[in-house]
MMTF fields as JSON, N, C-alpha, C and O atoms, coordinates in Angstrom:
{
  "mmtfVersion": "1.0.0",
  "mmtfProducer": "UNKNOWN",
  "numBonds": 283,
  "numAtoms": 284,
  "numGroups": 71,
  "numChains": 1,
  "numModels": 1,
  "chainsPerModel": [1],
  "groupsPerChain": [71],
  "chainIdList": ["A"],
  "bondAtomList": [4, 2, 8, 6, 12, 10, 16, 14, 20, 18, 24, 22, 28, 26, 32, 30, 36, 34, 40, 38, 44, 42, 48, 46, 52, 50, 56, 54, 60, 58, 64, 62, 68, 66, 72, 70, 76, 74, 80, 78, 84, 82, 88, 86, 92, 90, 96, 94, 100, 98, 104, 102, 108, 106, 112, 110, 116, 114, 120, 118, 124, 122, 128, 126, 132, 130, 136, 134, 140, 138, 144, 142, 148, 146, 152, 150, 156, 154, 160, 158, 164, 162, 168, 166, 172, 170, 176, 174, 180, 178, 184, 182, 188, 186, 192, 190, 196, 194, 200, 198, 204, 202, 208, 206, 212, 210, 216, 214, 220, 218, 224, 222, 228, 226, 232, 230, 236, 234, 240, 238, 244, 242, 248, 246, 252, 250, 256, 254, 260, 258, 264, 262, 268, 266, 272, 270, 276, 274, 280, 278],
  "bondOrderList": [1, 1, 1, 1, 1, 1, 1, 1, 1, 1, 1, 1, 1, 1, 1, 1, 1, 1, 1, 1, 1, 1, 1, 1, 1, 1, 1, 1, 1, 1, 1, 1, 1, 1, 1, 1, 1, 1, 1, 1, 1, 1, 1, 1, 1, 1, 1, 1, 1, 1, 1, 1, 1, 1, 1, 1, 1, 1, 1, 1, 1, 1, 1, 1, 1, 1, 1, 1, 1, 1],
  "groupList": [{"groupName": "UNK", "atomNameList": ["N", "CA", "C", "O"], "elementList": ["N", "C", "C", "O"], "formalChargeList": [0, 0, 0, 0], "bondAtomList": [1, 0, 2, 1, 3, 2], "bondOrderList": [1, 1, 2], "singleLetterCode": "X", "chemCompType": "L-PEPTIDE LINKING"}],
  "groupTypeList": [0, 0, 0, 0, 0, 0, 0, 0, 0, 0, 0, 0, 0, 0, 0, 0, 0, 0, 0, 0, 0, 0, 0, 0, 0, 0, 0, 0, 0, 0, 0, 0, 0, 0, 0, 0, 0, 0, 0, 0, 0, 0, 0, 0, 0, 0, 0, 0, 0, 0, 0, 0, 0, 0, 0, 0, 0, 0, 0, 0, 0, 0, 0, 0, 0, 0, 0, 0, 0, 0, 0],
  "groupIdList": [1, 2, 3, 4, 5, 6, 7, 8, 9, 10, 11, 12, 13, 14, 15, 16, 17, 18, 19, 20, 21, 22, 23, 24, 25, 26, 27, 28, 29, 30, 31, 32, 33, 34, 35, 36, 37, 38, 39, 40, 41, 42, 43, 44, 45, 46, 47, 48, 49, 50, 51, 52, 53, 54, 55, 56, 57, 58, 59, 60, 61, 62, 63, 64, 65, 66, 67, 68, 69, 70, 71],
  "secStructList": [7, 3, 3, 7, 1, 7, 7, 7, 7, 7, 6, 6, 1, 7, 7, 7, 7, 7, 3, 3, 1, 7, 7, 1, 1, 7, 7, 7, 6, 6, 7, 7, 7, 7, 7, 1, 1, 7, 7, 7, 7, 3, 3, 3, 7, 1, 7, 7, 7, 7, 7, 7, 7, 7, 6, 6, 7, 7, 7, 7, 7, 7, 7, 7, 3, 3, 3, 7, 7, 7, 7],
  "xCoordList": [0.85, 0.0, 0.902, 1.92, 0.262, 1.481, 0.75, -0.451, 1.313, 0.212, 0.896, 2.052, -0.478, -0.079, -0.428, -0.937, -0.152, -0.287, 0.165, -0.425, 0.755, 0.946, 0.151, -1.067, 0.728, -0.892, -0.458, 0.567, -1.913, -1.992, -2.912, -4.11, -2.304, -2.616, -3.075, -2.778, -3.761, -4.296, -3.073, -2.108, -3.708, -3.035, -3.563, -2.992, -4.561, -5.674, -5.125, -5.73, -3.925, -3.175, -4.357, -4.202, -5.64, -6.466, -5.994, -5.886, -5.805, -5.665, -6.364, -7.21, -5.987, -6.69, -5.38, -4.446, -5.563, -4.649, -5.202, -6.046, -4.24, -4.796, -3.901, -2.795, -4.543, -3.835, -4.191, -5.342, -3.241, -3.385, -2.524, -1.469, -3.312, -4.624, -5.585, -5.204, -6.716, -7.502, -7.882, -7.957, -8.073, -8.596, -9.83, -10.582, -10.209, -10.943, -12.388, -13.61, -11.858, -13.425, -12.595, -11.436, -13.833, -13.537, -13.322, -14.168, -11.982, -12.169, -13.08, -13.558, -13.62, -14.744, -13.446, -12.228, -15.016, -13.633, -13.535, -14.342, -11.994, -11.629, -10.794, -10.338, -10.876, -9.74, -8.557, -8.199, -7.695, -6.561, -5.822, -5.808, -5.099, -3.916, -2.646, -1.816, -2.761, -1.028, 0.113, 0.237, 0.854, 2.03, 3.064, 3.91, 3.128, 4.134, 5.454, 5.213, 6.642, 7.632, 7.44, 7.694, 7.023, 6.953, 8.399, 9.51, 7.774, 8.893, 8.947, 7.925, 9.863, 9.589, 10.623, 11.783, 10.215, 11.154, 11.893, 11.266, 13.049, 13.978, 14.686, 15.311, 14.638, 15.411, 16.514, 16.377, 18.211, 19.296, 19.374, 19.308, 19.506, 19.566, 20.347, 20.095, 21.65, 22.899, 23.727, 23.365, 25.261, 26.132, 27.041, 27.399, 27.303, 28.133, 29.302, 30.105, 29.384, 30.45, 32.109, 32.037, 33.104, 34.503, 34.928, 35.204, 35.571, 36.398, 37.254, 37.016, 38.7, 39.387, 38.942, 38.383, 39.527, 38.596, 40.172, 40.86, 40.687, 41.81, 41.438, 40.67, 41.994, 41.951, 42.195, 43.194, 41.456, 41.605, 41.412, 42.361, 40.853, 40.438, 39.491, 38.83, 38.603, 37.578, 37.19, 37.704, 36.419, 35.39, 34.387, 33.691, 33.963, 32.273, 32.117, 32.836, 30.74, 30.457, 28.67, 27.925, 28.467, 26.923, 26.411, 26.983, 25.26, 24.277, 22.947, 22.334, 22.619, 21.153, 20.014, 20.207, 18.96, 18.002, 16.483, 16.539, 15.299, 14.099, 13.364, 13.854, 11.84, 11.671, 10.644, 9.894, 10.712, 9.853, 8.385, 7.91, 7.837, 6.006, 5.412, 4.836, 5.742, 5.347, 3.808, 3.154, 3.313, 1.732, 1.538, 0.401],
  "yCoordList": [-1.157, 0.0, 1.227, 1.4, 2.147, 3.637, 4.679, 4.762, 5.506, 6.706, 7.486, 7.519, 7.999, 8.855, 10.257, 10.657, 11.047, 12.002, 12.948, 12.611, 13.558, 14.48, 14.36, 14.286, 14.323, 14.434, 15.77, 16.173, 16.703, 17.714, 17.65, 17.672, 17.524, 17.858, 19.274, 20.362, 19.186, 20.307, 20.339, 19.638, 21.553, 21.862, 20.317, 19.667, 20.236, 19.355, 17.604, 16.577, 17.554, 16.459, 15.716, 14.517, 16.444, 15.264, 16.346, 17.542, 14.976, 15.203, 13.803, 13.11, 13.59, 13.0, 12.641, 13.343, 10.756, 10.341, 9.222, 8.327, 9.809, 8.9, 7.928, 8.238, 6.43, 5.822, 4.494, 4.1, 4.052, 3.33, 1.586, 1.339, 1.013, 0.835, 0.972, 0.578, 1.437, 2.401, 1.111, -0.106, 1.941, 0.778, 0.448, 1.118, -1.267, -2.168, -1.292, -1.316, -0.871, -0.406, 1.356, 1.768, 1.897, 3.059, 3.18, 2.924, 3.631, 3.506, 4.187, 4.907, 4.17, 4.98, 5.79, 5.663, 7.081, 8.186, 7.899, 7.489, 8.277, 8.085, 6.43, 5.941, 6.124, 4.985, 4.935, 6.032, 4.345, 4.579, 3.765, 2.535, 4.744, 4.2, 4.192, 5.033, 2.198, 2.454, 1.934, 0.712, 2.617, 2.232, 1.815, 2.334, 0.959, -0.154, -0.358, -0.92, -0.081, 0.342, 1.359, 1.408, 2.465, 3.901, 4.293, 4.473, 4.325, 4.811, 5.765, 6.432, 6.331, 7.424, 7.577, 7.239, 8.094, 8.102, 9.787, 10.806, 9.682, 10.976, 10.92, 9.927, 12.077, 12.425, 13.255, 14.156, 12.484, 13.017, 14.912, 14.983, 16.287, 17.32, 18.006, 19.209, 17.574, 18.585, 18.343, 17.871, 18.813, 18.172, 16.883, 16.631, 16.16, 14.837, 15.324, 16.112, 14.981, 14.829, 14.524, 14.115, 14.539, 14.362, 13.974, 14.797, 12.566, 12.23, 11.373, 10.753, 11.738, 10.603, 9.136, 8.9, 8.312, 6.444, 5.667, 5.043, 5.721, 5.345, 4.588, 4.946, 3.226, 1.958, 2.686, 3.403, 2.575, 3.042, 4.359, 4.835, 5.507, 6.642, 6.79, 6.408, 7.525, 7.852, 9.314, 10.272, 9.322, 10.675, 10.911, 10.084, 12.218, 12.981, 13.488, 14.329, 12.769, 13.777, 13.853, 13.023, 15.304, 15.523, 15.41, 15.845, 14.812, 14.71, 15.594, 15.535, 16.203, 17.34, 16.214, 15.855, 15.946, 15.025, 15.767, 16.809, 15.66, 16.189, 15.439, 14.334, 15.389, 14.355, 14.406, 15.361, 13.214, 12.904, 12.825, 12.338, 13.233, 14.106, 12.954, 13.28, 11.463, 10.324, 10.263, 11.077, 9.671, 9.573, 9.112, 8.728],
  "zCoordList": [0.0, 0.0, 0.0, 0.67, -0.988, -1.268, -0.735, -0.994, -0.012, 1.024, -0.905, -1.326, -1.626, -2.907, -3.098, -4.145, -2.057, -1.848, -0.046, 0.981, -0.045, 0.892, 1.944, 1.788, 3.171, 4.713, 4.959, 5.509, 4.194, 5.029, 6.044, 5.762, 7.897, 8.519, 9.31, 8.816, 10.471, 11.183, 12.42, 12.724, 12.915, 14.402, 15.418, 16.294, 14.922, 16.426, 15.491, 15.799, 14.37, 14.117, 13.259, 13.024, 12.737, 11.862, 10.593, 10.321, 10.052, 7.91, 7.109, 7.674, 6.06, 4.503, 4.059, 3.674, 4.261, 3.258, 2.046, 2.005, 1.127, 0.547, -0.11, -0.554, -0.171, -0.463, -1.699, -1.881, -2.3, -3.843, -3.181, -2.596, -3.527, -3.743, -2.655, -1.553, -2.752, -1.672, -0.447, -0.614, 0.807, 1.516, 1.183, 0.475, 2.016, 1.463, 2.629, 2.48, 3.302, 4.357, 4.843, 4.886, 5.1, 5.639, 7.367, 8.223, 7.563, 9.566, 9.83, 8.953, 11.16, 11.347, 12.24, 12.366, 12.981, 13.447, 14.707, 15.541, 14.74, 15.733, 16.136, 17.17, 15.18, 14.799, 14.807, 14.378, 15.028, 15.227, 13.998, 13.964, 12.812, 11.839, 12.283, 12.628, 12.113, 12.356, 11.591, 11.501, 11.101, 10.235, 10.471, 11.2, 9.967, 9.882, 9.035, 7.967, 9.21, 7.965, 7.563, 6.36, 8.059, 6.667, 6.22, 6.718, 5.009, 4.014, 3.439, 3.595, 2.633, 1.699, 0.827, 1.063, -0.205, -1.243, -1.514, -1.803, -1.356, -2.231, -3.264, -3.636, -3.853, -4.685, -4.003, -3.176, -4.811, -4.678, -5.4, -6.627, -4.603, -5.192, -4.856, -4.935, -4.327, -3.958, -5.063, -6.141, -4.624, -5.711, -5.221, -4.071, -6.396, -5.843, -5.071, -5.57, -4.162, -3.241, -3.68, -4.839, -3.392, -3.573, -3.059, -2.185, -2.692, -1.193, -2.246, -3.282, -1.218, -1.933, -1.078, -0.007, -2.196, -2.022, -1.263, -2.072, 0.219, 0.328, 1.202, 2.095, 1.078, 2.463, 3.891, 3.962, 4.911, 6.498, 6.029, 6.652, 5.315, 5.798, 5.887, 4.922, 7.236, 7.138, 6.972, 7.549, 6.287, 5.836, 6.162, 6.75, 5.861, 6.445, 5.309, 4.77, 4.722, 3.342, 3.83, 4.351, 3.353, 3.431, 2.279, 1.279, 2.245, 0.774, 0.952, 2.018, 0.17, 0.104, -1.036, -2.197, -0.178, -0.668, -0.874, -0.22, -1.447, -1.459, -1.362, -1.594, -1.003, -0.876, -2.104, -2.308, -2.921, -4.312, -4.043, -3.018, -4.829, -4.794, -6.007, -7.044, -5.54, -6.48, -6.742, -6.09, -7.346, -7.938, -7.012, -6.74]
}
């Protein structure tokens, strides 16, 4: 199951998700959803990084990610 769209939530934490393929029954309110594994997908949008590649050195490289706005 793919949450395919954005949760815009409220202050008081209720929002609209929606999801593909849709559920089989509607919760009633006040139900409690709970997720299991959430995931999400990014896209890589900084620039590639540079490190030299040498046996026993360690490095700190930062990566700039977005997060993908999938169907």
């Amino acid at each position: 199951m793919i949450l395919t769209a954005s949760l815009d939530s409220t202050a008081s934490g209720m929002g609209y998700m929606q999801f593909s393929p849709p559920l089989r029954y509607a919760p009633g309110d006040n139900d409690p959803v709970i997720v299991v594994n959430p995931m999400s997908r990014f896209i890589f949008s900084g620039q590639y990084p540079e490190w030299a590649n040498a046996p026993g050195v360690s490095t700190t490289v930062s990566l700039d990610f977005e997060e993908d706005c999938f169907p």
